[in-house]
C-alpha positions as CSV (number, residue, x, y, z in Angstrom):
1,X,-20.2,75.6,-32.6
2,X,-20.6,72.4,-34.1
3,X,-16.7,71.2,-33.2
4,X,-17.3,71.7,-29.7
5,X,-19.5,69.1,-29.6
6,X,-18.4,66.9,-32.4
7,X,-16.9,64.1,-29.0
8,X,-20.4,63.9,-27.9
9,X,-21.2,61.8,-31.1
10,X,-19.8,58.8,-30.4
11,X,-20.8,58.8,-26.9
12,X,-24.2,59.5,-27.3
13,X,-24.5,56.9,-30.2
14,X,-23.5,54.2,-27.2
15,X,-24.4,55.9,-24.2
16,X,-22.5,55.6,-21.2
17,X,-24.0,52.5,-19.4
18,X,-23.4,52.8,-16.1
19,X,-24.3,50.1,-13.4
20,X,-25.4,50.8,-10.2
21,X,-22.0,50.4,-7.7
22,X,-22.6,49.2,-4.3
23,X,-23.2,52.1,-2.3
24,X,-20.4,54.3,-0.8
25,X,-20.2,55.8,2.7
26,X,-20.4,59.7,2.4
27,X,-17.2,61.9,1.7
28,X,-17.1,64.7,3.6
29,X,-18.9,68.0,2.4
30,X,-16.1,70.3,0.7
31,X,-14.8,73.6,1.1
32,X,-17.4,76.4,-1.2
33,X,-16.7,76.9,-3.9
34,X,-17.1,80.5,-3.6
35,X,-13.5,80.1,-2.0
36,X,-12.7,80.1,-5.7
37,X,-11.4,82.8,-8.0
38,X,-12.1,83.1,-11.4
39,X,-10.3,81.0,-13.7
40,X,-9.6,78.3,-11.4
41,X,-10.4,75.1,-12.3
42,X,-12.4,72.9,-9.8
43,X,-12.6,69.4,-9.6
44,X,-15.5,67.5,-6.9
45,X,-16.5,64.2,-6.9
46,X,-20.0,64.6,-7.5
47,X,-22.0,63.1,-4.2
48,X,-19.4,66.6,-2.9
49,X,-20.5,68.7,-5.4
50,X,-24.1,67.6,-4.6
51,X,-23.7,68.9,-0.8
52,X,-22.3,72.1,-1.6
53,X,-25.3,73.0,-3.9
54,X,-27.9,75.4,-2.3
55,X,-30.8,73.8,-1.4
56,X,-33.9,75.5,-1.3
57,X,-37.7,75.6,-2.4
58,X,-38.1,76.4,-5.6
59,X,-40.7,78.8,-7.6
60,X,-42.7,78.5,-10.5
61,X,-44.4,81.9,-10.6
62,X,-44.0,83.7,-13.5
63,X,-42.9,81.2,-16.2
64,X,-43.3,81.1,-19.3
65,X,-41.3,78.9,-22.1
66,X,-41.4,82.5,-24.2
67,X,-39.1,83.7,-21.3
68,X,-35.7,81.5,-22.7
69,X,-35.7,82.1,-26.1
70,X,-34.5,79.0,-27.7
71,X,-33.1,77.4,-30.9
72,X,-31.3,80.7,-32.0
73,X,-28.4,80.1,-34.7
74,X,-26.0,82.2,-33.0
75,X,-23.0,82.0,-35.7
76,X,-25.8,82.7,-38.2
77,X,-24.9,79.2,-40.8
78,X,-28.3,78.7,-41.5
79,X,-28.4,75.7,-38.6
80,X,-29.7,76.6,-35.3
81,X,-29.3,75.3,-32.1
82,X,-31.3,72.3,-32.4
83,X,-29.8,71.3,-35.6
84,X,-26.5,71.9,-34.2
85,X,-26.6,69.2,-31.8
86,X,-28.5,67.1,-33.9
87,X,-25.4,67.2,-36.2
88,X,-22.9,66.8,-33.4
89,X,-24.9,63.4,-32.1
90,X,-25.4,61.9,-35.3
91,X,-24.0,58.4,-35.3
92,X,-24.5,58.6,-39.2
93,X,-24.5,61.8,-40.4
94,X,-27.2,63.3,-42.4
95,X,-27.5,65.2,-45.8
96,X,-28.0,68.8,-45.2
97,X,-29.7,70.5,-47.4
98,X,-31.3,74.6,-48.0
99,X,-32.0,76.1,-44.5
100,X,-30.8,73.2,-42.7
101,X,-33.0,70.3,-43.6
102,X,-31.4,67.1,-42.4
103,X,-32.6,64.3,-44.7
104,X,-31.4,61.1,-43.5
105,X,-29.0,59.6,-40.3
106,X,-28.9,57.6,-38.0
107,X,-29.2,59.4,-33.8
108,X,-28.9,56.9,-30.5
109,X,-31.2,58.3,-27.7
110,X,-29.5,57.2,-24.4
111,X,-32.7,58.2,-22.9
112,X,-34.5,55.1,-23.9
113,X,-31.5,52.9,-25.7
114,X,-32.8,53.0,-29.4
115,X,-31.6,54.2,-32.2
116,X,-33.8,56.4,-34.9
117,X,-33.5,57.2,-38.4
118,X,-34.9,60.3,-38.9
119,X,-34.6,63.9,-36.9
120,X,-38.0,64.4,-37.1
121,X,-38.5,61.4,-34.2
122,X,-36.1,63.5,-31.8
123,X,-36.4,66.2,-29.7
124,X,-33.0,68.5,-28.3
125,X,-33.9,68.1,-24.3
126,X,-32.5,70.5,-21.8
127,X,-31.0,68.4,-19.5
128,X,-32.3,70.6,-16.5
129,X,-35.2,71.7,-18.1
130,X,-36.4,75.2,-18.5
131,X,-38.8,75.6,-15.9
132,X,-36.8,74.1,-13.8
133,X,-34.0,76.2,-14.3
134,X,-36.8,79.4,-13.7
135,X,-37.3,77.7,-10.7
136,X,-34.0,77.1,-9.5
137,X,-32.6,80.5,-9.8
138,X,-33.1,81.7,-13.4
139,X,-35.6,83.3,-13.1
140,X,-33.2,86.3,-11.8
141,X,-31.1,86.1,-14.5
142,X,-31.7,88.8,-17.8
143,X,-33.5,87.5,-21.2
144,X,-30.2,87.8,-22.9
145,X,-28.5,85.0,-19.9
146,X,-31.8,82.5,-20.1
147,X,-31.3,82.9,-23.9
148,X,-27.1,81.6,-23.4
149,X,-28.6,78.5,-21.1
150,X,-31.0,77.3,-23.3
151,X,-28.7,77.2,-26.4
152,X,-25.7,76.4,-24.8
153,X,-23.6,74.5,-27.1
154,X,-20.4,75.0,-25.0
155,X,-21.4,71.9,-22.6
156,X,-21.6,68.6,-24.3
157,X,-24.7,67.7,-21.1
158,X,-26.6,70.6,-21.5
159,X,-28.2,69.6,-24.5
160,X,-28.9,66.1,-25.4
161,X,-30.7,64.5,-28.7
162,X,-33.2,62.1,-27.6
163,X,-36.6,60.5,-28.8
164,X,-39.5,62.2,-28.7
165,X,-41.2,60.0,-26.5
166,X,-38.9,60.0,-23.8
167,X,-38.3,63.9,-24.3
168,X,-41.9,64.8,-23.4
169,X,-42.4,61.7,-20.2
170,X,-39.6,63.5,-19.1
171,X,-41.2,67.3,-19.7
172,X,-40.3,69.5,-16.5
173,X,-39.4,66.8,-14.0
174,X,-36.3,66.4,-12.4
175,X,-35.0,63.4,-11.2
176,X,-37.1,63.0,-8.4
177,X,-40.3,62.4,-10.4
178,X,-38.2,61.2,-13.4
179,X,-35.4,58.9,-14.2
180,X,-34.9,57.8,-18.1
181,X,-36.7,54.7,-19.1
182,X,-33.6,52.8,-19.7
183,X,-31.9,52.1,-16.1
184,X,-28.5,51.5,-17.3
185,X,-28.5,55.4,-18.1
186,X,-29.1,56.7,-14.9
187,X,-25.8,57.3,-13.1
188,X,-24.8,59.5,-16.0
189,X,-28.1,61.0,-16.0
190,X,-28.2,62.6,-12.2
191,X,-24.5,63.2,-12.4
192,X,-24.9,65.5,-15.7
193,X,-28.0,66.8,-13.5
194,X,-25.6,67.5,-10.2
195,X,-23.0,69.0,-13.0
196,X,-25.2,71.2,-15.0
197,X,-26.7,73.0,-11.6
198,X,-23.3,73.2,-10.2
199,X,-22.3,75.0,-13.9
200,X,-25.0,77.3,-13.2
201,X,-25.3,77.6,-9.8
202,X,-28.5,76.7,-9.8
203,X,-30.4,75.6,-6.7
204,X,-32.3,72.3,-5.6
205,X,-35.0,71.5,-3.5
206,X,-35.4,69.2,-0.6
207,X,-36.9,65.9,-2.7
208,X,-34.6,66.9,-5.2
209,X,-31.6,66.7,-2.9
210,X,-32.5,63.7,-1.4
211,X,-33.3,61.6,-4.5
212,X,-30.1,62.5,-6.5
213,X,-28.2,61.6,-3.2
214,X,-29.9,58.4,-2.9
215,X,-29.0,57.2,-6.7
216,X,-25.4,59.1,-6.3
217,X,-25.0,56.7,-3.6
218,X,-25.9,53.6,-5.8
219,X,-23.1,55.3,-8.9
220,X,-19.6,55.6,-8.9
221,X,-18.7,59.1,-7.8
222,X,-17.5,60.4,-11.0
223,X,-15.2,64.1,-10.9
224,X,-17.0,66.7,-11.4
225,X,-14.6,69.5,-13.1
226,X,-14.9,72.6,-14.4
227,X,-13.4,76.1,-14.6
228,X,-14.5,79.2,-12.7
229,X,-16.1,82.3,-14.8
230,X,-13.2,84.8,-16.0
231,X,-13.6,88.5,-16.1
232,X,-15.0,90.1,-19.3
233,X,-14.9,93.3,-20.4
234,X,-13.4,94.2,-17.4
235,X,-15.9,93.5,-15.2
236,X,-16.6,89.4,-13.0
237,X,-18.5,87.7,-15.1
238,X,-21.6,85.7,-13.0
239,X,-20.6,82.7,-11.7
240,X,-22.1,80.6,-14.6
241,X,-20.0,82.3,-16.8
242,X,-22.2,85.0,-18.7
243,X,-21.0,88.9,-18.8
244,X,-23.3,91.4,-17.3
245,X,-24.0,93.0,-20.4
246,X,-24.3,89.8,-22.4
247,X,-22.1,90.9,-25.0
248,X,-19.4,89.0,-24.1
249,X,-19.8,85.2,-23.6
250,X,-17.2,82.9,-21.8
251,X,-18.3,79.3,-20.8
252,X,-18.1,78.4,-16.9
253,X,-17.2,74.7,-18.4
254,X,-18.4,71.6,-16.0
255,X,-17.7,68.0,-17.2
256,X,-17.2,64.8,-16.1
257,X,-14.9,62.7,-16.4
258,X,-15.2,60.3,-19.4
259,X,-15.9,56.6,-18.3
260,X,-14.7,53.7,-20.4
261,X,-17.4,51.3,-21.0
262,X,-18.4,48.4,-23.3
263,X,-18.5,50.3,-26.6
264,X,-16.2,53.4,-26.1
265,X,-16.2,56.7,-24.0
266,X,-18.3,59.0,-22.5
């Protein structure tokens, strides 16, 4: 699992700075995506892919943090899912030693633009956080399909290696309570955000929708792309790619598009 990430490294040990564009006039809304079959690969700018998200209040009742169970080690190398992306977003990579001790490295936390020397001073952040992912429509999904989104190593966004300190100011908010501390982060930020919920078909709520369209507005509008589930095991997979039985995994990929900045690619 650790190749599918390994592109993420370089990017996340520059970030992708975006500056805030001058603001565009409003594409029209596009055509569902349910229009879609599986397989097909689907490209949106993302202020479109933002309209054709459900929006709807969201629900907290019944969460728990138990109810996603998180940092498995699902190809069973000693190094779970934490680890994992640690070692895919180390600028310098670490010594690894029994049980997957990292001792040493160097990690860049986009997040807040610093650099840190030790994995002990990062958290892994969802990028839509749990609860809000309960809130937004997982809560319907089975233990086994909240256990494939929170250690979902197939998408380079949905888990990112950042300090500690901006991990937990961040904690369940989305981006309408919460933007990261360092500015020149923030276009990639809410269109990972608009990307991730559109991977998952997860739902937004009415500040939600409007702040993310307000700082879309201010961002260039990256494509959005990504691939509709396929069929497993005979049978449609959910539209964020995970089998009804959970015994058979393919990815409902969603990425942007790299941008060229400064320093490299994103």
């Amino acid at each position: 699992m650790r190749l599918a990430r390994t592109a993420r490294a370089a990017a996340a040990a520059r970030a992708a700075l975006l500056t805030p564009a001058t603001a565009h006039a409003a594409a029209p809304a596009p055509a569902p995506m349910l229009q879609h079959a599986p397989g097909d690969t689907i490209t949106l700018p993302a202020r479109d892919a933002l309209a054709v998200l459900t929006v709807q209040d969201e629900s907290r009742t019944g969460y728990t943090r138990d109810k996603f169970e998180h940092w498995t080690d699902a190809d069973r190398d000693s190094c779970n899912t934490r680890a994992e992306v640690l070692l895919a977003e180390a600028v310098t990579a670490p010594e690894i030693g029994a049980g997957c001790t990292l001792t040493g490295g160097l990690w860049y936390s986009a997040y807040d633009d610093q650099y840190f020397d030790a994995a002990r001073k990062l958290d892994v952040d969802h990028l839509v956080p749990l609860a809000e992912a309960w809130d937004s429509g997982a809560s319907a999904w089975t233990p086994k399909e909240r256990e494939l989104y929170a250690n979902d190593l197939d998408d380079a966004r949905a888990l990112i290696a950042v300090s500690a300190a901006s991990n937990r100011s961040k904690s369940d908010q989305d981006p309408s309570t919460w933007l990261p501390p360092s500015a020149g982060y923030w276009c990639q930020f809410v269109t990972d955000w608009v990307a991730d919920k559109t991977r998952y078909r997860l739902t937004i709520d009415p500040t939600e929708q409007t702040a993310l369209a307000q700082r879309l507005a201010e961002c260039p509008d990256q494509p959005i792309t990504g691939t509709r589930a396929q069929y497993v095991n005979g049978q449609e997979a959910r539209d964020f790619g995970i089998s009804p039985s959970g015994s058979a995994w393919r990815s409902s990929t969603f990425s942007t598009t790299p941008t060229t900045t400064c320093c490299g690619t994103r």
